[in-house]
Structure formats: C-alpha cells, structure tokens
C-alpha positions, 0 to 999 in steps of 0.5 A: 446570517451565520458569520464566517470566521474562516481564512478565505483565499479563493473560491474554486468551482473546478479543477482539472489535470490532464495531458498537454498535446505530444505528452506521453503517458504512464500506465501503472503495469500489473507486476508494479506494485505487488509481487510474490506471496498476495492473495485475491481481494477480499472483502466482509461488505465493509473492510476489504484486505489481502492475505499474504503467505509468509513472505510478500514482496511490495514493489515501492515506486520512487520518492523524492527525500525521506519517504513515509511507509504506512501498515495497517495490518491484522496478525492472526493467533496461532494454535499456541495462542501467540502472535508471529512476529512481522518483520519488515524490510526495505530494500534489503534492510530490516526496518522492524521486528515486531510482535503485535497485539490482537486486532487492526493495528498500524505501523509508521515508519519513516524511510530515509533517502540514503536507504531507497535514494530516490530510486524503485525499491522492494518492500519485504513482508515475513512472519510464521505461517498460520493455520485455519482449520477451515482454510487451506491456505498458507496464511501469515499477515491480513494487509488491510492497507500499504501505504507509501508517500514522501515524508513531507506530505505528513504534515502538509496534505493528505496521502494520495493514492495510485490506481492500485487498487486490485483484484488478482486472479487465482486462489493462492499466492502468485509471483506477480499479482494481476493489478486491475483497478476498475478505473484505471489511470494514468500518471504522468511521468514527471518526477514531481508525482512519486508518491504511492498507496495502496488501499484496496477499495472495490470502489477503485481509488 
C-alpha cells in the first residue's frame, strides 16, 4: 500500500451549480467582449489565435478590486526587420508601450480599482500594420490568449474562463465580432462572478 502524505479534508464525488427557481439568467451577447479590429478564428491543429488590425477593442466585463490582465501574443517582423511597438490601454489609459522580442511572449499587468472602479471597460490594443506578401490582409498583432480576472485570484485559483470562446463570421476585421462559443453558458448575475478570459479554443471553454 502506497502511503498518503497529503492533507485531506473531504472527498467530493460531485459538484453541481445551477439556477434556483424564478432566477434570471445572463447570457454572454455576441458584441460582449470583442470589438473593432478582430479577424476569424484561426488555427494550425495545435494553436488557435486571432489577427487584429492596427488597432482592436476588448470589451472587459467588470471586477470586483484591483484586476489581472493577461497578453499572450506574437508581433510579426516587418520588412525592416523590426518589431512594432503595442501599445495598451485600459480605459483611456496607456498602461504599456512595449516592443517585444520574436515569438510567443506574454504580458502581465496588474489594473487598479481606481482605473476601471468596479465598472465595464475598454481594453485598447494598437501597433503598426504589417505586410504579408502572401496575405492581404491589414495585420499588426496574433493574440493567442486575453486574459482578464481579479488580481486575488493570482495566488489563490486558477483563472476561470467565460464562454467567449468564438468564431467570427467574414474575412476581415469587423465593428463587433459574432461571439458564438460551440457550448454557450450562461452566467449568473450576481456580482461575485466578474472575472473574464478569453482563450480561443475549438474545443468551447
């Protein structure tokens, strides 16, 4: 028998959360989260991303205090052999300019109450457009992963994820991406439940 060492406290065969009787639920709308400036869903087989143009919009669902928002993102070179520099914004303010080295990187930062209070906000995503010989696309930034969660939730639990998981319709950039998540869900409307993220999986979330 192979000792346990671990710190038990209960065993749980099941969990289960769902609506009590006369409750009214919300359903995440298809201009929610992503805004101006997204393409389609993409996808090698293995990693899934969106394009963005030169400038994209976030619609950020409110948090409770201070709030974590997470970048994983991927600058392409341009013909000069540089990079262009992201910048981002949060509610009307320049969190970061950065120029970034090549391939997957990702960025943290930590948003305070007094900048979002507790309320909706706009996450603001620019850099210089970048040409593909073999794309006709106006490129700037592969977003492989937005991430947006209370600041406590670092050192506690996991970031949960919203059902924003997507695929928008068209070839190019539009002013409100169709959000359509292959297993929609709904979430409840109480103020405990603010955090967002958004990983575009095909898998749903």
């Amino acid at each position: 028998m192979i000792a346990d060492d671990r710190e038990l406290g209960l065993q749980c065969f099941a969990l289960q959360w769902s609506l009590v009787p006369g409750a009214s639920p919300t359903t995440f709308s298809s201009t929610q989260f992503l805004g101006s400036g997204w393409y389609q869903l993409e996808s090698n087989g293995k990693d899934v991303w969106r394009w963005i143009d030169h400038r994209a919009v976030a619609h950020l669902p409110p948090v409770d205090g201070d709030a974590r928002l997470e970048i994983k993102l991927i600058v392409p070179e341009r013909s000069d052999a540089l990079r262009s520099t992201v910048t981002v914004e949060v509610a009307g303010k320049v969190l970061d300019r950065i120029q970034l080295p090549a391939g997957i990187f990702t960025k943290t930062y930590r948003v305070p109450t007094s900048l979002h209070h507790g309320e909706p906000t706009e996450l603001i995503l620019s850099a210089s457009k970048v040409s593909r010989p073999t794309d006709p696309r106006s490129l700037a930034i592969q977003i492989l992963q937005l991430g947006w969660m209370p600041a406590e939730e670092e050192s506690t639990l996991p970031p949960r994820r919203t059902a924003i998981d997507s695929r928008q319709s068209g070839s190019g950039p539009s002013a409100s991406s169709s959000l359509l998540a292959n297993r929609p869900r709904r979430a409840s409307s109480r103020r405990g439940d603010r955090s967002g993220r958004w990983r575009p999986s095909p898998e749903g979330p």
